[in-house]
MIDOSE-1310 file (N, C-alpha, C; in nm, 2 decimals, decimal comma, always signed):
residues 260
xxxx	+3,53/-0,34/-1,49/+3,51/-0,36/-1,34/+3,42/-0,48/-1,32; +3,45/-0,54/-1,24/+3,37/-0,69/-1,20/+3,28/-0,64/-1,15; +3,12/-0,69/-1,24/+2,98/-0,69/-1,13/+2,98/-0,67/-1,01; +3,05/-0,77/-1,00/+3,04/-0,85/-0,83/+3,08/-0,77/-0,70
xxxx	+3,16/-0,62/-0,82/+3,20/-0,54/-0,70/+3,16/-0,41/-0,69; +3,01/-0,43/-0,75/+2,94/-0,31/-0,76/+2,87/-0,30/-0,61; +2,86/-0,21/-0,53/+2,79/-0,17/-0,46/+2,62/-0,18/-0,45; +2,63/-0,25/-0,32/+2,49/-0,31/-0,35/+2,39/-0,23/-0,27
xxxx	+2,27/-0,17/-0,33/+2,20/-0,12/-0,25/+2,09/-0,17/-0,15; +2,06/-0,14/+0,01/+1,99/-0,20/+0,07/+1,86/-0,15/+0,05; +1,78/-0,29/+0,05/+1,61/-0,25/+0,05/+1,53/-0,18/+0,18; +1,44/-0,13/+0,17/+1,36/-0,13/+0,34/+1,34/-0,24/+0,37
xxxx	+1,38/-0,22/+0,55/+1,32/-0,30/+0,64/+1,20/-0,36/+0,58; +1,20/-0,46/+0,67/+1,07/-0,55/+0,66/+0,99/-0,47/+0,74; +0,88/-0,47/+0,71/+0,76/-0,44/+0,77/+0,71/-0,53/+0,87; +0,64/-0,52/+0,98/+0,53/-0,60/+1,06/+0,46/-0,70/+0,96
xxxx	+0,38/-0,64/+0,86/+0,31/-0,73/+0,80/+0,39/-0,81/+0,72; +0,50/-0,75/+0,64/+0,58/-0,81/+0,51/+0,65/-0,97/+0,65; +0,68/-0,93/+0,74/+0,73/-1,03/+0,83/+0,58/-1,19/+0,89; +0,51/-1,12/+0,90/+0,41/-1,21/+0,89/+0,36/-1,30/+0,78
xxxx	+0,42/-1,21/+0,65/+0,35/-1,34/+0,52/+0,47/-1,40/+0,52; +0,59/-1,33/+0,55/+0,73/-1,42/+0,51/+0,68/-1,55/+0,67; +0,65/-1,56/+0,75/+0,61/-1,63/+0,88/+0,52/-1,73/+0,78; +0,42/-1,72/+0,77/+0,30/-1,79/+0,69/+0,37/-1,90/+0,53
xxxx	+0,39/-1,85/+0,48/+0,48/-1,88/+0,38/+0,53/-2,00/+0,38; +0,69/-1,96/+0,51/+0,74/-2,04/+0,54/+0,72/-2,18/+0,62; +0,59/-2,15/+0,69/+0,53/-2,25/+0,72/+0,50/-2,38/+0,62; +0,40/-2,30/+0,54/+0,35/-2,36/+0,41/+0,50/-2,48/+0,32
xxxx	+0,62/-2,44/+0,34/+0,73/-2,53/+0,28/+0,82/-2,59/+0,39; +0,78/-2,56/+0,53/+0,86/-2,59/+0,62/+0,92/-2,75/+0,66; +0,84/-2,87/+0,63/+0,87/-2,97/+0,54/+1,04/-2,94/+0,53; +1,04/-2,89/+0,38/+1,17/-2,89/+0,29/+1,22/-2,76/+0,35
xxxx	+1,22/-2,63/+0,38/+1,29/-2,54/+0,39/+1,39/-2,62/+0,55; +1,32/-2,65/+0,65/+1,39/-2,76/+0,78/+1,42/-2,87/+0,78; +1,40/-2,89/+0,66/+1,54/-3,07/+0,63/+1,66/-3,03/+0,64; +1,69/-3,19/+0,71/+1,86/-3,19/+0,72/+1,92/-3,26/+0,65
xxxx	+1,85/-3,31/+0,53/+1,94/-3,33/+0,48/+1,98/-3,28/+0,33; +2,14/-3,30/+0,28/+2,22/-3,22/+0,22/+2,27/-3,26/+0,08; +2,19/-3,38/+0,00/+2,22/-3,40/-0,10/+2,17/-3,28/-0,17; +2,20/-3,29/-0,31/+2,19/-3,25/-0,42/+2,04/-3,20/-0,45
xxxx	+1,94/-3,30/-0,47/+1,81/-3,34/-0,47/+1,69/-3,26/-0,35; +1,76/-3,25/-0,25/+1,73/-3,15/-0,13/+1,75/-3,01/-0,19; +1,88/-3,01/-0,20/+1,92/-2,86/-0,23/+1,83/-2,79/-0,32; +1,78/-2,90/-0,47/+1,72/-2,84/-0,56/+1,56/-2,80/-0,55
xxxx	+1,52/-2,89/-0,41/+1,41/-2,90/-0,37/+1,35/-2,75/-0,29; +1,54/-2,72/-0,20/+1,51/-2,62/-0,17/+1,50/-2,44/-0,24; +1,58/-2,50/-0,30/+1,60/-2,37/-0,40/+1,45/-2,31/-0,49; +1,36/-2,45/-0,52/+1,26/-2,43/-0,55/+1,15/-2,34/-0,47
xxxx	+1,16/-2,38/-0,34/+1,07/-2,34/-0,22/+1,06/-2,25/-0,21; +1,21/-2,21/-0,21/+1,24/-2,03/-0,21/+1,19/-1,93/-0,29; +1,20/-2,03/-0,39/+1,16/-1,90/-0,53/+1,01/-1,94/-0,54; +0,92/-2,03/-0,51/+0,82/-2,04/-0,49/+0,73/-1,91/-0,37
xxxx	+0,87/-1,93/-0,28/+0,84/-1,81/-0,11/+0,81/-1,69/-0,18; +0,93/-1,67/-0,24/+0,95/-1,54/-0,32/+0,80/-1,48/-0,42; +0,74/-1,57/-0,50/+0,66/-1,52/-0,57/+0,58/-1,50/-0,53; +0,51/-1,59/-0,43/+0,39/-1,53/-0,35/+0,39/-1,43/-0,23
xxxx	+0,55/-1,40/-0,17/+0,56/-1,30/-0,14/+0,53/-1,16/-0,17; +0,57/-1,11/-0,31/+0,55/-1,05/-0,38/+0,44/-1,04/-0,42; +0,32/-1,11/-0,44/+0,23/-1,11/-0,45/+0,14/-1,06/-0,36; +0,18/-1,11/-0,25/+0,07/-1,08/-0,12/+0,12/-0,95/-0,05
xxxx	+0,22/-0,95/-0,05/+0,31/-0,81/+0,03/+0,30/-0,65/-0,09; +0,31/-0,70/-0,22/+0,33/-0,62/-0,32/+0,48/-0,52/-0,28; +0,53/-0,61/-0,21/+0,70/-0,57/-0,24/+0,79/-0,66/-0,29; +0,83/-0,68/-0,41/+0,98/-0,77/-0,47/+1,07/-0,78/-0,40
xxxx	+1,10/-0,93/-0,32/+1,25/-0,91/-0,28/+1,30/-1,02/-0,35; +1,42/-1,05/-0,34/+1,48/-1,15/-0,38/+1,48/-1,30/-0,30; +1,42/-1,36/-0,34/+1,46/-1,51/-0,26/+1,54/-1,53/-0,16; +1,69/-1,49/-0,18/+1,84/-1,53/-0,13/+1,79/-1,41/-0,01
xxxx	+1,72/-1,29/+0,00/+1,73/-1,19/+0,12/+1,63/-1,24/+0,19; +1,52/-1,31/+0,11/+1,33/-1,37/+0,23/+1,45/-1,52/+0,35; +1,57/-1,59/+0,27/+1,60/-1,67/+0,35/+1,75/-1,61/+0,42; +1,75/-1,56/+0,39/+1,87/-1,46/+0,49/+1,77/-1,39/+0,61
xxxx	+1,69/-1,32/+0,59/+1,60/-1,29/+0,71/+1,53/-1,38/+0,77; +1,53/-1,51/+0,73/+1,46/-1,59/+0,78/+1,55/-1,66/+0,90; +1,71/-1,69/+0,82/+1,80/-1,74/+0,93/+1,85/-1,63/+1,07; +1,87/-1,53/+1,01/+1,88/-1,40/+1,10/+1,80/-1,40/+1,21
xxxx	+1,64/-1,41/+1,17/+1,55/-1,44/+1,28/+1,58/-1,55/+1,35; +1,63/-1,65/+1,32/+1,66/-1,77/+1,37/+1,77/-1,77/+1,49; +1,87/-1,69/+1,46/+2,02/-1,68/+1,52/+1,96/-1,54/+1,62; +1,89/-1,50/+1,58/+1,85/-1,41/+1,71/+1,76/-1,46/+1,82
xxxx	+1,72/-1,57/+1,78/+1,63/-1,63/+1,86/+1,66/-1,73/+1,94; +1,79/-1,76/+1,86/+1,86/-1,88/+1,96/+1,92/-1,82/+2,04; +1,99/-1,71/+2,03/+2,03/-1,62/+2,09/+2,01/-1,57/+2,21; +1,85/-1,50/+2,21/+1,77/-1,46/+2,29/+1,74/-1,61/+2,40
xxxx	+1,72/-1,72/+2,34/+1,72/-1,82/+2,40/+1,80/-1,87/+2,50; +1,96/-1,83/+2,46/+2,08/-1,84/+2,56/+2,08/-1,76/+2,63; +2,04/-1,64/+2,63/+2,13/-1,52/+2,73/+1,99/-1,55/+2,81; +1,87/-1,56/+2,77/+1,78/-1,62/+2,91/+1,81/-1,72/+2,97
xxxx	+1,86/-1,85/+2,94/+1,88/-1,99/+3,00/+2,01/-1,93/+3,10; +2,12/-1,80/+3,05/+2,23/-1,82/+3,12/+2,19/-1,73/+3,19; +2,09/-1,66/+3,25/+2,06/-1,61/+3,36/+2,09/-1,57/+3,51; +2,12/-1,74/+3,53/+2,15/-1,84/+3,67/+2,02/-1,82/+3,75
xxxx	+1,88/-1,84/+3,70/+1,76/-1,90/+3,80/+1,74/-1,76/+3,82; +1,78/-1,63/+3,74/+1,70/-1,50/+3,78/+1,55/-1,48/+3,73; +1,56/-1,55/+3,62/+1,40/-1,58/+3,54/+1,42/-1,73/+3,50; +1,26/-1,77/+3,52/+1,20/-1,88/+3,49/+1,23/-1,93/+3,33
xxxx	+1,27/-2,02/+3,29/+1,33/-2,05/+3,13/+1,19/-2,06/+3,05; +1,10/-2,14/+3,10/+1,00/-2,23/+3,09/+0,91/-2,11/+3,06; +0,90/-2,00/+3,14/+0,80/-1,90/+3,16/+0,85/-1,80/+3,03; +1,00/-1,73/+3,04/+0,98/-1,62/+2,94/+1,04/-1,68/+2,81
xxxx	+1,09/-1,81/+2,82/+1,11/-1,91/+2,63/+1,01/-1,99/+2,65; +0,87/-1,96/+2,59/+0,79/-2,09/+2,59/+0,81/-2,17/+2,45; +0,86/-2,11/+2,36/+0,86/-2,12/+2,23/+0,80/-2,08/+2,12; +0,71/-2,00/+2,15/+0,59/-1,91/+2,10/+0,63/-1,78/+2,03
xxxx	+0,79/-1,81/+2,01/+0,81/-1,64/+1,96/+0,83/-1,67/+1,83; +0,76/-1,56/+1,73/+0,71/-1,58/+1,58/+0,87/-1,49/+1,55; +0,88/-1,48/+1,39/+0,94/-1,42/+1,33/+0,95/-1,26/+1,35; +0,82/-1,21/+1,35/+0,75/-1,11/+1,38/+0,82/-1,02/+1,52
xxxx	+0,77/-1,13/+1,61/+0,84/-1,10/+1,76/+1,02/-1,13/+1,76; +1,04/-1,17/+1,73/+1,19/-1,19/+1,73/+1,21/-1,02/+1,64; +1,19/-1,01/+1,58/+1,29/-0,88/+1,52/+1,19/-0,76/+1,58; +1,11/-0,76/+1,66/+1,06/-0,64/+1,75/+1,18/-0,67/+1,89
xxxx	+1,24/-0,76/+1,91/+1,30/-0,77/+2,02/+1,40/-0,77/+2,05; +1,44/-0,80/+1,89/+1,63/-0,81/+1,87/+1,68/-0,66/+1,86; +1,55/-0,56/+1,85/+1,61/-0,40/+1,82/+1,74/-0,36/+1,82; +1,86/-0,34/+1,81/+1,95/-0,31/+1,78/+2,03/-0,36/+1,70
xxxx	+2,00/-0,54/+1,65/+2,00/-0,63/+1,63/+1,94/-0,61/+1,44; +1,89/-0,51/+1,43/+1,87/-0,52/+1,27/+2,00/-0,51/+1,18; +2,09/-0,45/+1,26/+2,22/-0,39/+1,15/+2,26/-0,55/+1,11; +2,21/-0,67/+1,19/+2,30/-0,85/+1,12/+2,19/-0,85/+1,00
xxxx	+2,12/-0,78/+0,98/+2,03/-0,81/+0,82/+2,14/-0,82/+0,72; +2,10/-0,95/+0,64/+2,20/-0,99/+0,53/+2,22/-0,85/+0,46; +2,32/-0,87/+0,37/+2,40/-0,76/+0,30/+2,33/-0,80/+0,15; +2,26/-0,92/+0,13/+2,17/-0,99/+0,04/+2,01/-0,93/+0,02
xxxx	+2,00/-0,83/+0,11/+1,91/-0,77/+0,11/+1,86/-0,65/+0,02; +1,93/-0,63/-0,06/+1,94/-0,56/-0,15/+1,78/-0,52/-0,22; +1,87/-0,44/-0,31/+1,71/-0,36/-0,44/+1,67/-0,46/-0,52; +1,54/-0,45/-0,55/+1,51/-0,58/-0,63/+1,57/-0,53/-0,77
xxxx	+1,54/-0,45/-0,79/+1,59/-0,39/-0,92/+1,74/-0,40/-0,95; +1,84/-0,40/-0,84/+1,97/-0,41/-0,91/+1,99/-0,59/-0,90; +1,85/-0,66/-0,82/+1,88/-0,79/-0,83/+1,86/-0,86/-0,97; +1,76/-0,80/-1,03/+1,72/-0,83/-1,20/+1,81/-0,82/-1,27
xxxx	+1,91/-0,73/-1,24/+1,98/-0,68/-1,33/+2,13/-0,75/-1,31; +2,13/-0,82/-1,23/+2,27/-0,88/-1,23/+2,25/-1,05/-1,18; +2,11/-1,06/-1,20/+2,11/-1,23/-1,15/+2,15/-1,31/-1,26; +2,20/-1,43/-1,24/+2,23/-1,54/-1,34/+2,14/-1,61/-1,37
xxxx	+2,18/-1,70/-1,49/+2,10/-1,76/-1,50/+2,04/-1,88/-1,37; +1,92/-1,99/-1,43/+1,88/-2,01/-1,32/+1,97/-2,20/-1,30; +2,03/-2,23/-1,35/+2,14/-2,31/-1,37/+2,26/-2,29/-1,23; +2,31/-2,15/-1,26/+2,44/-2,09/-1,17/+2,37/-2,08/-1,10
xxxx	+2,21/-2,03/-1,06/+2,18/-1,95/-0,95/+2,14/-2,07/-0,83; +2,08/-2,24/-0,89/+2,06/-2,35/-0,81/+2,23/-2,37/-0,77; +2,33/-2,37/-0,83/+2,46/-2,42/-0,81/+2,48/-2,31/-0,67; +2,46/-2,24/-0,74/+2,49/-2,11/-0,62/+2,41/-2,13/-0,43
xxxx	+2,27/-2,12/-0,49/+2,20/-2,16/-0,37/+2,26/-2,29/-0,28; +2,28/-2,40/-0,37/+2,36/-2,53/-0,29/+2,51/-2,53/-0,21; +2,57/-2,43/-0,28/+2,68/-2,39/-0,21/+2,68/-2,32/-0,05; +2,57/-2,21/-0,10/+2,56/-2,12/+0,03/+2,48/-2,23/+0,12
xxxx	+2,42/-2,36/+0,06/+2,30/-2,40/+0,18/+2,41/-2,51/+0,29; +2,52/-2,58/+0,16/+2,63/-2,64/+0,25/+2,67/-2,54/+0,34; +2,72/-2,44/+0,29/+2,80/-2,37/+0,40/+2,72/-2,29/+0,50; +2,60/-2,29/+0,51/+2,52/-2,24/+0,63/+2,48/-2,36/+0,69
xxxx	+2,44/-2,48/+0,65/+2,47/-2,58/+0,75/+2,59/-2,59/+0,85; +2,65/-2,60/+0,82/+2,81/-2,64/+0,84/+2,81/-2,52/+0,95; +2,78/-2,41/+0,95/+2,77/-2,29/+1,01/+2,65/-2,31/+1,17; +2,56/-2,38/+1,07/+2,44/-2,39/+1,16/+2,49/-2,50/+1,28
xxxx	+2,56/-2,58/+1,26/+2,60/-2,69/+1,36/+2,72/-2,68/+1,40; +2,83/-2,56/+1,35/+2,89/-2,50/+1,44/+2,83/-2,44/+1,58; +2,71/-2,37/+1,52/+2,68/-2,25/+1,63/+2,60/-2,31/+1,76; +2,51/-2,43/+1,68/+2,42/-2,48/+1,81/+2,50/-2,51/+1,91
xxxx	+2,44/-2,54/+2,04/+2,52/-2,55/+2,15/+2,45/-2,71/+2,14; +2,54/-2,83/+2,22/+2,52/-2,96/+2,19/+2,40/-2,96/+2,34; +2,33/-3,07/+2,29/+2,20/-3,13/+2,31/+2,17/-3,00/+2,38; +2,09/-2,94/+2,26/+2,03/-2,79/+2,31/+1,89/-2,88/+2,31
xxxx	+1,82/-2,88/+2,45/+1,66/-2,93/+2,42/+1,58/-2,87/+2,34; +1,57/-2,72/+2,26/+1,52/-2,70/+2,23/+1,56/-2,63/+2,08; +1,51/-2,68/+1,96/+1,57/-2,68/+1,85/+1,48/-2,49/+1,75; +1,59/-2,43/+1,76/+1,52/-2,26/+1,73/+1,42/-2,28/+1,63
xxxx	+1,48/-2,39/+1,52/+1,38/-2,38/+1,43/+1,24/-2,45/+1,44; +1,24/-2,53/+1,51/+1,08/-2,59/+1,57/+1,05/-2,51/+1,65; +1,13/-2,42/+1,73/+1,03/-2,30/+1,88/+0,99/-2,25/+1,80; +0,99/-2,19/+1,63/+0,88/-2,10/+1,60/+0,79/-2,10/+1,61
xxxx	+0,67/-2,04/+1,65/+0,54/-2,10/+1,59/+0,45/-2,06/+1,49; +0,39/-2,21/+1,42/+0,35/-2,15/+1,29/+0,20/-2,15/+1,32; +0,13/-2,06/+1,21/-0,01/-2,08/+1,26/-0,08/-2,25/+1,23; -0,20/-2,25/+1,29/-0,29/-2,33/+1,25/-0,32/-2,41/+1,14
xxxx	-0,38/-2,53/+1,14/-0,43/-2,58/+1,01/-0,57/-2,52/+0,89; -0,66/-2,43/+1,03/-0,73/-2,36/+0,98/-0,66/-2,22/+0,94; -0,53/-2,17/+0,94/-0,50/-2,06/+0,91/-0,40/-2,10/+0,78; -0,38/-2,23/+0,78/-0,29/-2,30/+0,64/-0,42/-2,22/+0,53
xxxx	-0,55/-2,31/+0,60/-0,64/-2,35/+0,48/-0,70/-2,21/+0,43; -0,69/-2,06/+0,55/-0,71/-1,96/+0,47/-0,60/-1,89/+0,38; -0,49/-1,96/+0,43/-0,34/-1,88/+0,37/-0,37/-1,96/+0,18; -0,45/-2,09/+0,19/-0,39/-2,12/+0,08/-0,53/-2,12/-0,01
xxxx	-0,60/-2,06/+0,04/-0,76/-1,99/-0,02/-0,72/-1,83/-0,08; -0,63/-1,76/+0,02/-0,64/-1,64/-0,01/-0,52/-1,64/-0,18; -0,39/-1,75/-0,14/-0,36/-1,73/-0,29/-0,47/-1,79/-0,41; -0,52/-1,87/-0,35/-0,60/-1,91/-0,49/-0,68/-1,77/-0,53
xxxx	-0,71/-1,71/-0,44/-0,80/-1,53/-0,46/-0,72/-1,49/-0,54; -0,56/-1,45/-0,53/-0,50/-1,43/-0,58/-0,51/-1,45/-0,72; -0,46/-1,57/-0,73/-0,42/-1,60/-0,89/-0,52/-1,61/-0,93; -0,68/-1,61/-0,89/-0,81/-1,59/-0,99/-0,80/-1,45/-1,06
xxxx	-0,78/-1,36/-0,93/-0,79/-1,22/-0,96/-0,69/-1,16/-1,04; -0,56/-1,24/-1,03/-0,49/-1,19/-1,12/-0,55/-1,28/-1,32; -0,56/-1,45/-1,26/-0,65/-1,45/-1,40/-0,75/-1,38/-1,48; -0,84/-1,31/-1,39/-0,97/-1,21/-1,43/-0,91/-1,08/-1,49
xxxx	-0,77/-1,07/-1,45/-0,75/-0,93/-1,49/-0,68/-0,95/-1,64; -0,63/-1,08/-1,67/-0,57/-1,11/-1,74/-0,67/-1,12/-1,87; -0,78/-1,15/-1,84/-0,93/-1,20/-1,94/-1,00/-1,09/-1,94; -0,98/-1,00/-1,88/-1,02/-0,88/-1,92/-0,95/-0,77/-1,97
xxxx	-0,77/-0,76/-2,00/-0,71/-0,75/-2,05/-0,72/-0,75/-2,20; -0,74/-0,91/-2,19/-0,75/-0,95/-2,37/-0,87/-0,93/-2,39; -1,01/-0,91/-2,35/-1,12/-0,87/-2,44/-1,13/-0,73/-2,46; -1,02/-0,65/-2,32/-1,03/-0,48/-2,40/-0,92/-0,46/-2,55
xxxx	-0,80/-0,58/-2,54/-0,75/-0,54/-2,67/-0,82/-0,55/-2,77; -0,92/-0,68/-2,77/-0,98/-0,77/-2,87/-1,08/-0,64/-2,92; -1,14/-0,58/-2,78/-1,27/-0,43/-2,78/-1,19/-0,34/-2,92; -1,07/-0,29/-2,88/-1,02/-0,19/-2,94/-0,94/-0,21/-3,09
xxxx	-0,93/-0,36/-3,09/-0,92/-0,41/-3,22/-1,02/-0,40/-3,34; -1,15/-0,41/-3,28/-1,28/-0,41/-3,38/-1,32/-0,26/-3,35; -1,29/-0,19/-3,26/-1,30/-0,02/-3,29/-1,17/+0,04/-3,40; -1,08/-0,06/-3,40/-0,99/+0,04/-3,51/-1,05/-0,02/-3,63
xxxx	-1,08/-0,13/-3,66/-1,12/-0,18/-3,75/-1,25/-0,13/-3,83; -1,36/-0,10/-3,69/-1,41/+0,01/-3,76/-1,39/+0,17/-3,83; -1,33/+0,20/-3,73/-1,28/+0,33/-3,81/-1,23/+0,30/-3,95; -1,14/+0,23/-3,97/-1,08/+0,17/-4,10/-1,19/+0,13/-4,19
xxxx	-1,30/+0,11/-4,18/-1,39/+0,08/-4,23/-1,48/+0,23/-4,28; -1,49/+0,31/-4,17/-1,52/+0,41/-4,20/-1,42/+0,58/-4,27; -1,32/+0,55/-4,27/-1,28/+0,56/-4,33/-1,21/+0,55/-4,49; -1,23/+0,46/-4,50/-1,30/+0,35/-4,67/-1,38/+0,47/-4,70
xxxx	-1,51/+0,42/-4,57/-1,62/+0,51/-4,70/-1,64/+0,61/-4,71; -1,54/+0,73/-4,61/-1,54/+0,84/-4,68/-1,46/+0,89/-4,82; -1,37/+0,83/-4,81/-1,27/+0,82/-4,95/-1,37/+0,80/-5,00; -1,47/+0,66/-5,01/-1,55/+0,68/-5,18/-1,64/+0,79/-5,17
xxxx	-1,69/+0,82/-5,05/-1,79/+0,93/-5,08/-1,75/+1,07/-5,15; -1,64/+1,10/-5,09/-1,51/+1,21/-5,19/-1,47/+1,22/-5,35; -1,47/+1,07/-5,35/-1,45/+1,01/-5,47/-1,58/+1,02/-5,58; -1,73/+0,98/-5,51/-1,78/+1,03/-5,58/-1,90/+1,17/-5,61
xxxx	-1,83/+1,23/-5,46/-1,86/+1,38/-5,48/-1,79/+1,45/-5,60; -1,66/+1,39/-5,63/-1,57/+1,45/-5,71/-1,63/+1,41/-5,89; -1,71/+1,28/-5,88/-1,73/+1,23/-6,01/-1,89/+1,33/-6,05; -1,95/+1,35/-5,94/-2,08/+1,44/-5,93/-2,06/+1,63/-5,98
xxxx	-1,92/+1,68/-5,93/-1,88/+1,75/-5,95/-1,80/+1,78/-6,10; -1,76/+1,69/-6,17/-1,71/+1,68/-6,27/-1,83/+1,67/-6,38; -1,93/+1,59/-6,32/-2,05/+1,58/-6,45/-2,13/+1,68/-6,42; -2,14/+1,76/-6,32/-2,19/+1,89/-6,33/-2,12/+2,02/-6,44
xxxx	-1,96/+1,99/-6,42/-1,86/+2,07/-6,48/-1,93/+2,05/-6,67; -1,94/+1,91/-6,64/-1,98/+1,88/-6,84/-2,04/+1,95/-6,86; -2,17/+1,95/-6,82/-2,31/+1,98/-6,80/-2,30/+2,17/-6,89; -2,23/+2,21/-6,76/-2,24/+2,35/-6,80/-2,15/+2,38/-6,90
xxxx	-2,05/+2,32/-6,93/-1,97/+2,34/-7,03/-2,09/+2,33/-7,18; -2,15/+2,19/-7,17/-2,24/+2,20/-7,26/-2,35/+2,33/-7,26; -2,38/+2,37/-7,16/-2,49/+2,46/-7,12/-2,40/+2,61/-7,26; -2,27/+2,60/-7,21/-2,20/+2,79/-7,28/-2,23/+2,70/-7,42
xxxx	-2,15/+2,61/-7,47/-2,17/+2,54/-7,62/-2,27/+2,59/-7,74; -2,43/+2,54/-7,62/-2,54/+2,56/-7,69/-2,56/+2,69/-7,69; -2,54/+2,77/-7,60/-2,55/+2,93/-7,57/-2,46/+2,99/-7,67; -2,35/+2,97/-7,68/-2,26/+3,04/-7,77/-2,31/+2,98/-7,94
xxxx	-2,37/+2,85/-7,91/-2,41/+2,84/-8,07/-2,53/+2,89/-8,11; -2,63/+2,97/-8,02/-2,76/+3,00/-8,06/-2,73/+3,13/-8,09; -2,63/+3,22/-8,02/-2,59/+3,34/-8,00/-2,54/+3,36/-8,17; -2,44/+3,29/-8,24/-2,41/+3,24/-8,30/-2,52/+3,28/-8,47
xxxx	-2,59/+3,17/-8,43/-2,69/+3,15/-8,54/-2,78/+3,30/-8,54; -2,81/+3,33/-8,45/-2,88/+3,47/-8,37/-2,81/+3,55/-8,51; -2,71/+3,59/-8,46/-2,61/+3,70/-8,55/-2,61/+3,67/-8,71; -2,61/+3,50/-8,75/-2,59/+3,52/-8,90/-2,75/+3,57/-8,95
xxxx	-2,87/+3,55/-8,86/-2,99/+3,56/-8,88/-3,06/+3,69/-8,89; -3,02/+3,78/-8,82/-3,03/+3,87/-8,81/-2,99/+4,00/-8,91; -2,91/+4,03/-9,00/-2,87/+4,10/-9,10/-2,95/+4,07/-9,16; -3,03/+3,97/-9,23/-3,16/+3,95/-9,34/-3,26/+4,04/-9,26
């Protein structure tokens, strides 16, 4: 049976918070994840980003997803947002555009408002665990990501509406410069804490290396001490052996002495 047609299982929903670090994140590569353009060199730039998204995702959220599902929820937010965008502009002057689109709607808020709107969650969303287990290498999986990024462009400028003034992916808003500078203090926390754990790791094996070593050492010296309890035990054994010898030879001499 082909892999490929194994039934894939879906992960949990994103959480409030897991949607916030994917928001933060994406900021942080937004540069390169919002370029338009489509060479080769792009693609690989992008593919990097992602799995860059990915790890510190993981890290910060302590849930594993797969790369291909953090940018699937990221476009989904996107297309609901543009979305949400049109069906307010087409209104006809019932609400203010300006007033209830300021542009201010996060990642966060977009999927609190799409509510019904969860079931378009990629089908890419899967278990991390059946994703380990069936990913390619990372050769097919850059070829792979360039393919799907052509064909969601191509997608993406299908769907826009022409000279939309306002572009979905710039109305997000990302945080601050001062909220960059704690987002990218809290990973450095990160990978200290994960180095500290790592260094203390290797000095409890290094600890338990020189406790086996002792034992092993102590162990040595009970063998010789056995060893020469046993040599103590043996020259006692002479000892008395000699002790009946002399006993049996005076006993001996006793008897031929005695008849006179």
């Amino acid at each position: 049976m082909n892999p490929m047609n194994f039934p894939r299982v879906r992960a949990k929903n994103f959480t409030p918070k897991e949607e916030r670090i994917l928001e933060n994140l994406i900021f942080y590569h937004k540069d390169i994840i919002n370029s338009k353009q489509n060479d080769s060199k792009m693609w690989t730039k992008k593919a990097e980003a992602w799995k860059k998204i990915a790890n510190d995702f993981a890290l910060q959220s302590g849930m594993e997803r797969p790369w291909q599902a953090l940018r699937e929820k990221y476009t989904n937010n996107q297309r609901l947002n543009r979305r949400r965008f049109l069906n307010v502009r087409g209104e006809d002057g019932l609400m203010d555009d300006t007033k209830v689109y300021n542009g201010n709607l996060t990642i966060a808020a977009v999927s609190t408002l799409a509510g019904d709107h969860r079931e378009e969650e990629s089908s890419t969303d899967f278990d991390p665990e059946y994703n380990r287990s069936n990913t390619l290498s990372s050769t097919s999986s850059d070829q792979q990501f360039q393919s799907e990024n052509f064909v969601h462009s191509v997608l993406q400028i299908k769907d826009e509406p022409a000279n939309d003034p306002m572009d979905p992916i710039q109305s997000l808003t990302f945080p601050s410069d001062e909220k960059l500078n704690l987002l990218q203090l809290q990973q450095d926390f990160y990978r200290c804490e994960n180095a500290r754990a790592a260094e203390k790791h290797k000095l409890d094996m290094e600890k338990h290396k020189l406790e086996l070593e002792q034992r092993k050492i102590e162990i040595e010296k009970f063998k010789l001490d056995v060893e020469k309890n046993k040599e103590e035990l043996k020259g006692i054994r002479l000892k008395n052996e000699l002790l009946e010898m002399e006993l049996l030879e005076r006993r001996g001499k006793f008897k031929v002495v005695a008849p006179n």
